[in-house]
C-alpha positions as CSV (number, residue, x, y, z in Angstrom):
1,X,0.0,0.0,0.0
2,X,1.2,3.5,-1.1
3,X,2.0,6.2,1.3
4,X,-1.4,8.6,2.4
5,X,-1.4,11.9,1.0
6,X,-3.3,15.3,1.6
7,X,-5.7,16.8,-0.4
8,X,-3.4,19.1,-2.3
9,X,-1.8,16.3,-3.6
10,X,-5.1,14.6,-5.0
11,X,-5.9,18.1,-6.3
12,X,-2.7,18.0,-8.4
13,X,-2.7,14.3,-9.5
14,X,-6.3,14.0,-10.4
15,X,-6.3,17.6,-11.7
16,X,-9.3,18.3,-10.1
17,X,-10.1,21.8,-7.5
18,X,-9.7,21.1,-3.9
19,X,-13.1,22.6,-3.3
20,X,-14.6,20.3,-5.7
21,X,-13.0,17.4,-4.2
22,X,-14.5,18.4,-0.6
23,X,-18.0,18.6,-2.6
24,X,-17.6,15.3,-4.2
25,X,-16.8,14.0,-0.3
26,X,-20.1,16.0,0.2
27,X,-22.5,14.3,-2.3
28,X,-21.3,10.7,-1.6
29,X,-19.2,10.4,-4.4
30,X,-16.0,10.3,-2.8
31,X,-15.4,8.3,0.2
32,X,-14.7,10.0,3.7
33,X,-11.1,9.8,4.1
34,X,-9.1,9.0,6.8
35,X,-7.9,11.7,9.0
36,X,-4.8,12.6,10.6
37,X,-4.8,13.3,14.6
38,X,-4.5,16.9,13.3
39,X,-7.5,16.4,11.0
40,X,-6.1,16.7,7.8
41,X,-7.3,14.0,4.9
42,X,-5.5,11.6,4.0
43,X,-6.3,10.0,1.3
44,X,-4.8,6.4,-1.3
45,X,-3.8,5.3,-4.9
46,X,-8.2,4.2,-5.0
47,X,-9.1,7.6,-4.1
48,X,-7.6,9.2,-7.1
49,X,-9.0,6.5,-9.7
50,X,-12.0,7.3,-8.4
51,X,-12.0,11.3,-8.8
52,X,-10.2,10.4,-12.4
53,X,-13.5,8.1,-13.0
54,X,-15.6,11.3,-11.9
55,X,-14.0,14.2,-13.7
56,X,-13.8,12.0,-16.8
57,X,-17.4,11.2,-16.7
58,X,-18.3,14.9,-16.2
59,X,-16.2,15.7,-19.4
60,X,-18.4,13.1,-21.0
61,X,-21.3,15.1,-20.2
62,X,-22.7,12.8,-17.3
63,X,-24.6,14.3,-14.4
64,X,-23.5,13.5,-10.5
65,X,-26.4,11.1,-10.1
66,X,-25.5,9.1,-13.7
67,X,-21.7,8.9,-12.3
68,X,-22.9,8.1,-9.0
69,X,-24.9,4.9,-10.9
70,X,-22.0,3.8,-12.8
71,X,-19.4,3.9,-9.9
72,X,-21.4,1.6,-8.5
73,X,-21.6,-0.6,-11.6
74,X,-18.1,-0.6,-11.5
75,X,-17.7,-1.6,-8.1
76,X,-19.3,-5.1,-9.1
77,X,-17.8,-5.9,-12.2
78,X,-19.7,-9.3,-12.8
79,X,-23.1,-6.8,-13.3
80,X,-24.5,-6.7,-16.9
81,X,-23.5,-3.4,-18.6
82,X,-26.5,-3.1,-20.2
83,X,-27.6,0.6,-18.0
84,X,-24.5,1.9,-19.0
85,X,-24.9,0.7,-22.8
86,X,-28.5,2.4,-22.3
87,X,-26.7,5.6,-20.6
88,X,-23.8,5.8,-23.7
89,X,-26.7,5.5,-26.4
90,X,-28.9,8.5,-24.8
91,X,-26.1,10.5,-24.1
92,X,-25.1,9.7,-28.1
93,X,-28.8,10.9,-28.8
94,X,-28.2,14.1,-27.1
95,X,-24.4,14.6,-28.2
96,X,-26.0,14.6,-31.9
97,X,-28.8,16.7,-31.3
98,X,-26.7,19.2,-29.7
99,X,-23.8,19.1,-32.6
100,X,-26.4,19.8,-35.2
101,X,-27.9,23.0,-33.1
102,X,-24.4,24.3,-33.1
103,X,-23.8,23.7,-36.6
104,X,-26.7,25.7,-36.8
105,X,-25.2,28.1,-35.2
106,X,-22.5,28.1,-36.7
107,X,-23.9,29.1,-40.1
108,X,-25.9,31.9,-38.7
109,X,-22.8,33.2,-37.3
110,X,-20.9,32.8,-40.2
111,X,-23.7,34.8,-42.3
112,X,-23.3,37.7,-39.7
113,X,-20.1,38.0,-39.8
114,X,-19.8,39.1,-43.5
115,X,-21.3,42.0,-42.9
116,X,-19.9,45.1,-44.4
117,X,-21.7,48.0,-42.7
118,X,-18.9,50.3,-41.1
119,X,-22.1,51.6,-38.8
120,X,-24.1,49.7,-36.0
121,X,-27.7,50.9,-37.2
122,X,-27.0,48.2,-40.2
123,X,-25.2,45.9,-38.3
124,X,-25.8,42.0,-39.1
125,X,-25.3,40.9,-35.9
126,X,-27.6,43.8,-34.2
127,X,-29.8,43.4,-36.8
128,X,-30.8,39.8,-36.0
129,X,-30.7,40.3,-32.3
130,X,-33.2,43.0,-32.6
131,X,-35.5,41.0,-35.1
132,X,-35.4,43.5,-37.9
133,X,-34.0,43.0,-41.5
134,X,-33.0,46.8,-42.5
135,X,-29.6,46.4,-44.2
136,X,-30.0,42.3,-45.4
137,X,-29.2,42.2,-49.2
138,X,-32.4,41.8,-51.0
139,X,-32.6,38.3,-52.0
140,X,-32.1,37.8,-47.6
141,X,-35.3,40.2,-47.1
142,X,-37.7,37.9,-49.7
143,X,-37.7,40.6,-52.5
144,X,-37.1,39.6,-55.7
């Protein structure tokens, strides 16, 4: 068994704010750790898998609860997988949805920023925030 070590060092191995670590303690994602006569944490090698697993599931898009779920599917490795297949495909689902809106978005933008107005009463940008079509070349506005 590896040497204990503080918090500040699982803050800096896992990569992950202190404060977030004491939350994740918190919430029940992360085991109480040991303390120190003084109090301080001290925490193992486990502990930082564990707040790897977390951090890595958030960047996946994965809420606190869905983590919470699939830390304890990994804790019993003989379990089907079939919740986190289920979990992977909706996230998929949403993952799509989401890359088309910005695409979206994108293209809008894109549009906007070709405008050539040197004033901001026919700006693009303003224009489409305020809902109005003053300046829009003429094919944009539906004349023909």
């Amino acid at each position: 068994m590896s040497k204990p070590f503080t918090i500040s060092a699982l803050s800096r191995q896992s990569g992950v704010n202190l404060e977030t670590i004491r939350f994740y303690e918190r919430s029940g994602l992360l085991p109480e750790p040991q303390r120190t006569a003084s109090g301080y944490r001290h925490y193992q090698d486990a502990d930082v898998r564990r707040v790897l697993f977390i951090r890595r599931g958030r960047e996946l898009g994965f809420s606190l609860d869905e983590i919470r779920n699939l830390l304890d599917l990994a804790n019993r490795p003989q379990s089907p997988c079939a919740e986190a297949d289920q979990l992977v495909q909706s996230h998929l689902v949403t993952i799509e949805a989401r890359i088309r809106d910005l695409q979206k978005m994108q293209a809008e933008l894109s549009r906007m920023a070709k405008c050539t107005s040197s004033e901001a009463e026919h700006c693009r940008l303003l224009e489409a925030l305020d809902n109005r079509q003053c300046c829009a070349p003429l094919h944009e506005q539906g004349a023909s």
